[in-house]
C-alpha positions in Angstrom: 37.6 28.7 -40.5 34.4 30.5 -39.1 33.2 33.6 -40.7 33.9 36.2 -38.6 31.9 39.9 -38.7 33.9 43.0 -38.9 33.3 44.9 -35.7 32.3 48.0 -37.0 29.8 46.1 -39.3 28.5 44.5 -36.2 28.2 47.9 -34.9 25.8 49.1 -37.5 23.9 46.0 -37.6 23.3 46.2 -33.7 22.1 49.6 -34.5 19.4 48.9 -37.4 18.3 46.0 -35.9 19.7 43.3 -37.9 20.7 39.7 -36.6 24.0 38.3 -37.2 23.9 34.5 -37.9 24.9 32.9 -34.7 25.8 29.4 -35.7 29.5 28.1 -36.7 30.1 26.6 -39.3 33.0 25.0 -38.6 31.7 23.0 -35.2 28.8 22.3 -37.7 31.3 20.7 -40.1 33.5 18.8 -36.8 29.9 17.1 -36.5 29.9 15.5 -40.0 33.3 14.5 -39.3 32.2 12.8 -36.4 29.7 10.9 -38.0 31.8 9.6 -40.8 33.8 8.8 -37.8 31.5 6.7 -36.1 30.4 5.0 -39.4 34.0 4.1 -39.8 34.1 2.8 -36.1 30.7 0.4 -36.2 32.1 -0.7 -39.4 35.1 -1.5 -38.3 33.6 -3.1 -35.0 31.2 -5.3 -36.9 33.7 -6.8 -39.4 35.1 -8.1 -36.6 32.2 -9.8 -35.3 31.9 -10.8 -38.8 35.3 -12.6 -38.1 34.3 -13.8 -34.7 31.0 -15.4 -36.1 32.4 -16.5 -39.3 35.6 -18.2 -38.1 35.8 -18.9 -34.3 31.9 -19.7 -33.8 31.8 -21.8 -37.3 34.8 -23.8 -35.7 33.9 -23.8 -31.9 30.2 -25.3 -33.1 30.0 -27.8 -35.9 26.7 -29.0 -36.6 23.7 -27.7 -38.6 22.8 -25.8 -35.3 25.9 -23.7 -36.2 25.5 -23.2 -39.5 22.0 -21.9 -38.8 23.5 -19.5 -36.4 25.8 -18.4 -38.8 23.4 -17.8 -41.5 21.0 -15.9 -39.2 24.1 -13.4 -38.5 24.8 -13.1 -41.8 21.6 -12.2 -42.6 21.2 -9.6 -40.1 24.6 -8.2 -40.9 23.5 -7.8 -45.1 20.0 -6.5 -44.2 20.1 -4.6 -41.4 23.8 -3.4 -39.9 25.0 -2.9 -43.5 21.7 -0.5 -43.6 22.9 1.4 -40.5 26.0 1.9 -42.2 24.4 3.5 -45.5 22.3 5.5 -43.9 25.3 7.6 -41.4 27.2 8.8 -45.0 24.2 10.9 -46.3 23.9 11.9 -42.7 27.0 13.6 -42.8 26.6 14.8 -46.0 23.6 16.4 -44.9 25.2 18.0 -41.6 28.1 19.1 -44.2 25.6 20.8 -46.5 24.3 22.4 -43.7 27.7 24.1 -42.6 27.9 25.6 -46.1 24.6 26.9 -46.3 25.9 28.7 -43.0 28.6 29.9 -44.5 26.9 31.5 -47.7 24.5 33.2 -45.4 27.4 35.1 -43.7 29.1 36.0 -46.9 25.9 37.2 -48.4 25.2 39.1 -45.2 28.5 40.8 -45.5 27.9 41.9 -49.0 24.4 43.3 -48.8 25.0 45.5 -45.5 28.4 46.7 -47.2 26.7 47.8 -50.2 23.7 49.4 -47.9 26.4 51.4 -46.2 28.0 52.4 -48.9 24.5 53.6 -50.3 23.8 55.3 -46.7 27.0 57.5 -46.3 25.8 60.0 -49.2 22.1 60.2 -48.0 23.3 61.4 -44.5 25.3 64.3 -46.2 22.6 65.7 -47.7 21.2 66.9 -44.1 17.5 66.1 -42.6 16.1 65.0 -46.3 19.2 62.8 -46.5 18.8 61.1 -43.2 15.2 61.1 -43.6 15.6 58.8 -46.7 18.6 56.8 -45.0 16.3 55.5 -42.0 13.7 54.6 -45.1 16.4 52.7 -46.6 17.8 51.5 -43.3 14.0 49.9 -42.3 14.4 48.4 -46.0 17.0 46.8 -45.6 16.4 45.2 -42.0 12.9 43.8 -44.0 15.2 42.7 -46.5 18.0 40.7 -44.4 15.2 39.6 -42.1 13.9 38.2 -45.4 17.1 36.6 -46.6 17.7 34.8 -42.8 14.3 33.5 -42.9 14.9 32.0 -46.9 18.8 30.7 -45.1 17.1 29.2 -42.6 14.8 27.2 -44.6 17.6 26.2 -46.8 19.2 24.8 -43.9 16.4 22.7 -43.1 15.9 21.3 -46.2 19.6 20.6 -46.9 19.3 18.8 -44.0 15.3 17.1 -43.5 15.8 14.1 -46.2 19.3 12.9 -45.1 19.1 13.7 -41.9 16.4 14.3 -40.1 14.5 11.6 -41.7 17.7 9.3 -41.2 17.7 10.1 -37.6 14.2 9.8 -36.9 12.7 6.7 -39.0 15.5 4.9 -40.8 17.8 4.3 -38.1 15.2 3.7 -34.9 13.5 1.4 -37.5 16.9 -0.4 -38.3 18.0 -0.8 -34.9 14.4 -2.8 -33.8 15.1 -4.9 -36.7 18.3 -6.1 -35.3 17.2 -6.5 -31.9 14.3 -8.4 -33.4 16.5 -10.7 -35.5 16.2 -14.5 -35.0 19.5 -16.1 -33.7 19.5 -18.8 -36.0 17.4 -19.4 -39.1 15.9 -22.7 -40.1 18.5 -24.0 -43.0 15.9 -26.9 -43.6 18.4 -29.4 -42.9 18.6 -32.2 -40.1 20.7 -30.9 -37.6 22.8 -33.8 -37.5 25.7 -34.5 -34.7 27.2 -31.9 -32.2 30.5 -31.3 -32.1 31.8 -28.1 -29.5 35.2 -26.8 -29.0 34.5 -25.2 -25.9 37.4 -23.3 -25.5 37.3 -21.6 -28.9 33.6 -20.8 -27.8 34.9 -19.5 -24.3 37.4 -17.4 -26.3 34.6 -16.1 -28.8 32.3 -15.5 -26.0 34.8 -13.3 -24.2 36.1 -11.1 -27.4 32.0 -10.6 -27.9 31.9 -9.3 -24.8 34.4 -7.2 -25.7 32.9 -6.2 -28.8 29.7 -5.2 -27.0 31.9 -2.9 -24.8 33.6 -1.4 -27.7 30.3 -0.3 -29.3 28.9 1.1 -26.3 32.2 3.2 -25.7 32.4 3.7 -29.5 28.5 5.4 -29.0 29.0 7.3 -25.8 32.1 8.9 -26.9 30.3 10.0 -30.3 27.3 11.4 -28.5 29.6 13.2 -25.8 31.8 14.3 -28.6 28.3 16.2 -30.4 27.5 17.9 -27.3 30.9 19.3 -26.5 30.7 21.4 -30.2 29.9 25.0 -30.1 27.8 25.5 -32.8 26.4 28.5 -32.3 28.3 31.5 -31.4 
């Protein structure tokens, strides 16, 4: 559950000058979830195109023309969709370590200005001196937690920068073109020999691909429409 200031700490932070962490940890943590979620779901989607290309196309087409598509998917699948795969988990590890940066912040937040009021009540009771030295300590202490956000901040990027950002912004762009790039069939060095098709197994195949192809752009849409309902920050 999301950290939650006191209101009367909010109060005094409002009134020296201090900003509250706005982000939630919690819709930062439902976004890690969702990304082992839609690892799980392209996984679960390309096994079975694994099965469709393995079983139903190896039957439907026997020849060395087959077998060369086959090996061209298979292939692609170990190099490149397997990659996609491996690179999602350390993306939601990332967004996870994020989330608890988020939350240390907050509790260390609580505990500094707690201890600064608890140093500021006496200073006031000592009269004009008192308050005098309690606005010097209050100005220190809004350097300080201005300080500490900053150093947070910077600790969310780099919990996040390797497995993340980089993921997001080379590895998986770069993974993608590979696939699209991918021959359909590789060159098995063999004679291609005789032709047999069983056309309807290759009607069937063709129409659960098409399927398949639906299911992963549902399985995408829903994932990015899912990120952009969160509330992450507050």
């Amino acid at each position: 559950m999301a950290i939650m200031l006191p209101d009367n700490l909010i109060w005094i932070m409002e009134k020296i000058g201090i900003d509250w962490p706005d982000i939630n940890e919690d819709e930062v943590h439902k976004a890690a979830n969702l990304t082992r979620q839609l690892r799980d779901d392209l996984e679960a989607l390309i096994l079975a195109v694994d099965r469709r290309v393995a079983i139903d196309l190896a039957d439907g087409v026997r020849s060395r023309g087959g077998e060369a598509y086959v090996s061209a998917w298979n292939t692609t699948r170990s190099q490149n969709l397997q990659q996609v795969l491996d690179v999602l988990d350390p993306v939601a590890i990332g967004i996870d370590a994020a989330g608890y940066v988020v939350t240390g912040l907050k509790t260390k937040t609580i505990a500094q200005i707690t201890i600064q009021v608890a140093t500021l009540i006496p200073m006031l009771a000592l009269g004009p001196l008192g308050a005098a030295a309690a606005a010097a300590r209050m100005i220190a202490m809004k350097f300080a937690m201005g300080v500490l956000t900053d150093l947070a901040v910077s600790a969310v990027i780099d919990a996040v920068d390797e497995p993340v950002i980089n993921a997001l912004k080379d590895q998986v762009p770069r993974l993608v073109q590979a696939v699209l790039e991918a021959p359909l069939v590789e060159d098995t060095g063999a004679d291609l020999g005789g032709m047999y098709f069983d056309l309807q197994v290759l009607e069937q195949a063709s129409a659960d691909m098409d399927q398949n192809a639906g299911d992963l752009e549902s399985i995408v849409t829903q994932y990015l429409s899912d990120l952009a309902a969160l509330h992450i920050t507050e």
